[in-house]
N, C-alpha and C positions, 0 to 999 in steps of 0.2 A: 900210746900215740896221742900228740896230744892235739885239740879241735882246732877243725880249721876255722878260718875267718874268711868271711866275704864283706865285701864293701859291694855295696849295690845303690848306682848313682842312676835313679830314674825319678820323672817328676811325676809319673801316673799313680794315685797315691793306691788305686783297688790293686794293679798289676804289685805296689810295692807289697802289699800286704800278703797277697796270692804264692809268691817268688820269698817271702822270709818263711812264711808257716811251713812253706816245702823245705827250705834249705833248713830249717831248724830240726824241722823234722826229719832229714838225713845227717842232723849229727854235725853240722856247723855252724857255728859264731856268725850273728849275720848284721853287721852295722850299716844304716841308708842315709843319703841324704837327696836332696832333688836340685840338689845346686852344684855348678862345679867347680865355685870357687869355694864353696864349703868341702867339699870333696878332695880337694888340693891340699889344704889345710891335713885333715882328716888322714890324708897319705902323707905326711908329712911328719906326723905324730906317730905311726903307727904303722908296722908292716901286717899287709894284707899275703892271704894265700892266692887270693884271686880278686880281681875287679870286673863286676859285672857293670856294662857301661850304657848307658842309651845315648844315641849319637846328638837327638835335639833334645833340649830341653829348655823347661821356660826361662831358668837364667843360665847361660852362658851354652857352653856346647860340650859335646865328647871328645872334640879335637884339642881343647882346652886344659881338658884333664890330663889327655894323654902327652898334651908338650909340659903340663907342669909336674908331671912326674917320671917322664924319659930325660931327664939328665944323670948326669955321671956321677954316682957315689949317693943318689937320692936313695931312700929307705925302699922304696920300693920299684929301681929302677929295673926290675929283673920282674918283677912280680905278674904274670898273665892277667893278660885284659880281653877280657871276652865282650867285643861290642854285640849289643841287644838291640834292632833299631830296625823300626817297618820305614823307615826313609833315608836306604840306601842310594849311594850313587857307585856307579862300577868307578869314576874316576878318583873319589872319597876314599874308598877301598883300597884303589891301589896306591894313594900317595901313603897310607896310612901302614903297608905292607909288612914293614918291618918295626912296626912296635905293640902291633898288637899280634894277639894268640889266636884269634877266628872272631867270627861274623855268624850272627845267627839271626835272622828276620822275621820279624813278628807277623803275624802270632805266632810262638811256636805251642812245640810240645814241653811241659813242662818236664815228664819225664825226661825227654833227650836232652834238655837243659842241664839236668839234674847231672846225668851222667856226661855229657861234657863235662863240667865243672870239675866234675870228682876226676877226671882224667887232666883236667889240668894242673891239678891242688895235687896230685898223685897220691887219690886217697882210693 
């Protein structure tokens, strides 16, 4: 089987390093960046198993990432996006309904993160 990839687009640089050594250490591929027009780029290049997403970040936003990679025939217009983000809005949420995979609000459990993950990568 072969490793999964995650893209994990967060700006908090200890959460990025806490969130790779876990994911690496369950046996996936794990590329970051804290920007989201690097992150567009990135998904552009390159199909991801999953996109792990934080909604604010210092440049640009998670809403950003997810309209520069929900278009039609994009490399990874199908690909799960799990937004990560302790500044949700229920109204945020639901416009965003139908292009991402779930929502999960910081702080979490990293385990539970984990296993999300792996239930969406269907690993």
């Amino acid at each position: 089987m072969p490793i999964k990839s995650i893209l994990l687009v967060e700006d908090e640089e200890a959460l990025v390093k806490i969130l790779s050594l876990a994911f690496k250490g369950a046996g996936y591929r794990v590329l970051s960046t804290p920007k989201a027009a690097q992150a567009i780029v990135m998904c552009s290049n390159q199909k991801f198993d999953c996109i792990l997403l934080d909604i604010k970040l210092a440049q640009g936003t998670g809403e950003m990432v997810i309209d520069g990679i929900r278009k039609p025939k994009h490399v990874n217009e199908k690909t799960p996006i799990l937004v990560a983000s302790g500044h949700l809005d229920t109204g945020l949420v639901k416009d965003m309904a139908g292009k991402i995979s779930g929502v999960m609000v910081k702080p979490f459990d990293t385990e539970a993160l984990l296993q999300r993950v792996a239930s969406l990568c269907g690993k």
